[in-house]
N, C-alpha and C positions, 0 to 999 in steps of 0.2 A: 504494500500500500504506500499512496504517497506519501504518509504520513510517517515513514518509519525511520527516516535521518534527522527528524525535527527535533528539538527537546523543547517539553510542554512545561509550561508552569502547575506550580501543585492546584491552583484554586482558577477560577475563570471568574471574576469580577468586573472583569469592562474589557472592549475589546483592544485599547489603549494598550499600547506595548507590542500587540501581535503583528505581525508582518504578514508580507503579503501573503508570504510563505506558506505561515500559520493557517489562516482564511481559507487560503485556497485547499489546505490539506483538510481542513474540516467539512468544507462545501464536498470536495470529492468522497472524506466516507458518508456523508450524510446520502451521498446519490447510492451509494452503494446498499446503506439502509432502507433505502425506500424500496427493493428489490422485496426487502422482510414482507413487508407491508401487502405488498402484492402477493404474498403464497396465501394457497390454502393455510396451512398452520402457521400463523402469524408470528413464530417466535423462535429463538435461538440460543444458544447456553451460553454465551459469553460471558455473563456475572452472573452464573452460578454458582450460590452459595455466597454472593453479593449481599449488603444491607447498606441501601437506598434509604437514608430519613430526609423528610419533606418537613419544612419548617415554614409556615405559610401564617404569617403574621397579619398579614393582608387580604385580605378577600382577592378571589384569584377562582377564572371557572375553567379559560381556555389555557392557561399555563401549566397549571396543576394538572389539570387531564391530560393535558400532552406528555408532561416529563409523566405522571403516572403511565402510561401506556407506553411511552418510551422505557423506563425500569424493568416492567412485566412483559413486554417483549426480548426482552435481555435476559428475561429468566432472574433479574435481580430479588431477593426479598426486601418488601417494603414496612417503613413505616411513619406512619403521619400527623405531625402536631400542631396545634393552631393555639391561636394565641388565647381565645375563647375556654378551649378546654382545656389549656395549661397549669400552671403552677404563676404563668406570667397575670394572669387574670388576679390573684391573687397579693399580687406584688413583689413577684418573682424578677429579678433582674436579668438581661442580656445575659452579663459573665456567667451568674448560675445558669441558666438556663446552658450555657456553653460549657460548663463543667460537666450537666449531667446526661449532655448529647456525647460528650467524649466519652464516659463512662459505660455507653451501650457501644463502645467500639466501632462504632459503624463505620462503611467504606466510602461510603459519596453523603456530604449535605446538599442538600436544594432548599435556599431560603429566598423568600421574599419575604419585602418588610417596609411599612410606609418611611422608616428615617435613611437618609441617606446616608451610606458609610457602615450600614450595620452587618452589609456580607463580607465586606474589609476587618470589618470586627471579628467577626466569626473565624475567616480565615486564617486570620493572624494568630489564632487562638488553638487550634483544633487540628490536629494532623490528618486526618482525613480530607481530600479534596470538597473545595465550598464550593458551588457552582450558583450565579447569580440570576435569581427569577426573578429582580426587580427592585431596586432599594429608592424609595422614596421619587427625586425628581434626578438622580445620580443616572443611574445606566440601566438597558436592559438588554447583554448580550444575545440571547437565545435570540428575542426577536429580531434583533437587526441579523443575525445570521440566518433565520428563516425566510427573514425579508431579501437576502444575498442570493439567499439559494433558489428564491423564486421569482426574483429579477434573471438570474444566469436560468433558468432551465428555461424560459420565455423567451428570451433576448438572447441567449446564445453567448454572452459574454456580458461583464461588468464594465473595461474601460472604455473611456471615452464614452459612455452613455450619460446623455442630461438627464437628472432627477431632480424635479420640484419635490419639496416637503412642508406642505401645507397647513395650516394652525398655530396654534397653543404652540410655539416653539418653548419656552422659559419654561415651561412646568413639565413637559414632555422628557422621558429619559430614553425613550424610543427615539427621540429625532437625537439626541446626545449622538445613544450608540451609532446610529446609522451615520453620522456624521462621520464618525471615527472611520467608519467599517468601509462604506462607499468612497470616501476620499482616500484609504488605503490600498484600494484597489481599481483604484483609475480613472474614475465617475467625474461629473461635473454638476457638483450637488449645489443649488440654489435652495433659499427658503425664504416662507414670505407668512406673513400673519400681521393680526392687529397689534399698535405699537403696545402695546397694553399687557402684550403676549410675547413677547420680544425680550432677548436681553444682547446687551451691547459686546461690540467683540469679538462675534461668531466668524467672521472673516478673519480675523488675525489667529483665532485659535482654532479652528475646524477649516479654513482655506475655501471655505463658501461662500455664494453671493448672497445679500439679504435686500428683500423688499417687503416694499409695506405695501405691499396690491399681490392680489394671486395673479392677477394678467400676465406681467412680463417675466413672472417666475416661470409660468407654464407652457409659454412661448418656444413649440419646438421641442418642447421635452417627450422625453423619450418612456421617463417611467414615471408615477403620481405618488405620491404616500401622502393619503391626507390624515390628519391626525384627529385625538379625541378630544375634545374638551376636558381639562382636567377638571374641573368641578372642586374635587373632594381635594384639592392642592391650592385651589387660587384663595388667596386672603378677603377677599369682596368681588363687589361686581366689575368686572373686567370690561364687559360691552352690554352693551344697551339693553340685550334681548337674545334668542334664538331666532327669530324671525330678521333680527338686522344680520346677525352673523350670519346666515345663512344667504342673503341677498349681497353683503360683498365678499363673505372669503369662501360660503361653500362651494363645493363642486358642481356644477350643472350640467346641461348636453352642451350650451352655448360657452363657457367656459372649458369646456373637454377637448371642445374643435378647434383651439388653439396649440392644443398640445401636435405632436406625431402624429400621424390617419393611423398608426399599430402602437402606439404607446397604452401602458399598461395602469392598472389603478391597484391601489395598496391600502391598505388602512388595519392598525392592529386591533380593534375591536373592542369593545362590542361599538357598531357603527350607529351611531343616530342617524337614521334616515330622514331625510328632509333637514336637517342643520348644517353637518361635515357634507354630506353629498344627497342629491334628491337619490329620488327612489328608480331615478330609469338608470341614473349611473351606475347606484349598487348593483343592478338586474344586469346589465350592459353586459356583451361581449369582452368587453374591456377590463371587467372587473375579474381579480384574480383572488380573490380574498378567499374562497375556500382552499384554494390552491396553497394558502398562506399556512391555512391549519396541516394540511395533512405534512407540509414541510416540516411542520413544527415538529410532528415527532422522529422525524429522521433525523433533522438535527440534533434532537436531544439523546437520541440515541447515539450520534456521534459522538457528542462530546461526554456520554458517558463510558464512552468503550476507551478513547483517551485518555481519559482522566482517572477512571477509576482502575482498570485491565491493564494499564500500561505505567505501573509508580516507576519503572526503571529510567523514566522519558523526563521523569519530572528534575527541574531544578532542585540541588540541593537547599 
């Protein structure tokens, strides 16, 4: 595999640091996983005898389902903690909580968690590989690598393709990672949202262009990622309404037709229809978003066969 001269880091917390190398060795087992997906008997022994904990601090429907079907495809055993039915409910702290994860020995964590910095935490903590489902408005590797791998299996390749990345930039940790991901591998990533939604810099630190109009973002571009509303992240009211944000930054047909006549639409989900994009968009030929899910678990499958199957690979 391509991936066998590479050495991995112990934990995957942002895609920051990974070279192109890297990316592209995961994209290609993730292709190789999707083969799984496709048999009769969906599964394989890879991490058997494997212990998979899921630490989901967050409320989480398509993440958590993916990495779980990703783990039990792998023949991993799982098991699963939330912050509701924890000991953290009760006033249990991080570190405990990170003492008594190590003490069941397990072989991979998967955590999400609304503060940012908190899969950094764990990692730095726990010698088992951390793998990161989402930390606050910080990163969210998996997805911008599902998003990689199904920009490449559409489009055929990643460099030099123009990708608009539409929304809630500042609160979004999906449009972070994909900054990271897409500028590391060749892209010509633009982004564009209300100033409200904006943080300054994005060009000097991610190498992207930024506007305050979805028009000249989408002008030409080759792939869409529109984004969520962060709601449950923003401090007050950011814009007027759903009905204004929807009439200047959502996606439309007449907004769409500025893009590529074959460019592609993205969005991590769950999609408001009618605000981020009307509803002929989401329906549209164009739209690849279930394509997004089923990525999802080949990816996670990848980077669980790296990371957990292969400690030899890892940085000391």
């Amino acid at each position: 595999m391509y991936s066998e001269n590479l050495v991995w880091p112990k934990d995957l917390i942002d895609l920051r640091g990974l070279s192109a190398f890297h990316l592209t060795a995961i994209l290609d087992a993730a292709e190789n996983f999707r083969e799984v997906s496709e048999r009769e008997i969906k599964k394989v022994p890879t991490l058997r005898g494997k212990l998979v904990v899921f630490f989901f601090h967050e409320n989480s429907t398509r993440t958590r389902l993916s990495f779980e079907v990703a783990a039990k495809r792998l023949s991993a055993d799982t098991l699963s903690l939330s912050s509701s039915g924890s000991s953290m409910a009760k006033g249990e702290t991080l570190l405990d909580t990170a003492k008594n994860i190590e003490a069941m020995s397990p072989d991979a964590l998967v955590i999400r968690h609304s503060a940012s910095g908190a899969a950094q935490f764990l990692g730095d903590r726990l010698s088992c590989p951390v793998l990161n489902a989402g930390d606050g408005a910080h990163a969210h590797p998996t997805q911008a690598l599902l998003d990689l791998l199904t920009i490449r299996r559409h489009k055929g390749r990643i460099q030099g393709l123009k990708v608009a990345i539409i929304g809630d930039i500042a609160h979004s940790r999906v449009a972070r990672s994909n900054m990271i991901g897409l500028s590391a591998l060749g892209a010509q990533v633009r982004v564009a949202g209300p100033p409200s939604m904006m943080v300054g810099g994005l060009d000097d630190e991610y190498g992207v262009k930024v506007f305050s109009r979805p028009e000249p973002a989408l002008e030409g571009a080759d792939v869409i990622i529109m984004l969520r509303i962060q709601l449950e992240r923003q401090s007050g009211q950011l814009f007027p309404g759903a009905r204004e944000y929807a009439r200047v930054y959502g996606l439309n047909p007449r907004r769409l037709s500025l893009a590529h006549p074959e460019a592609i639409v993205l969005h991590p989900g769950p999609v408001n229809q009618g605000v981020e994009m009307s509803p002929q968009v989401y329906q549209c030929p164009q739209s690849v978003i279930l394509d997004q899910v089923s990525n999802g678990v080949a990816v996670r499958m990848a980077l669980l066969y790296l990371l957990v199957d292969n400690p030899e690979r890892h940085k000391a």
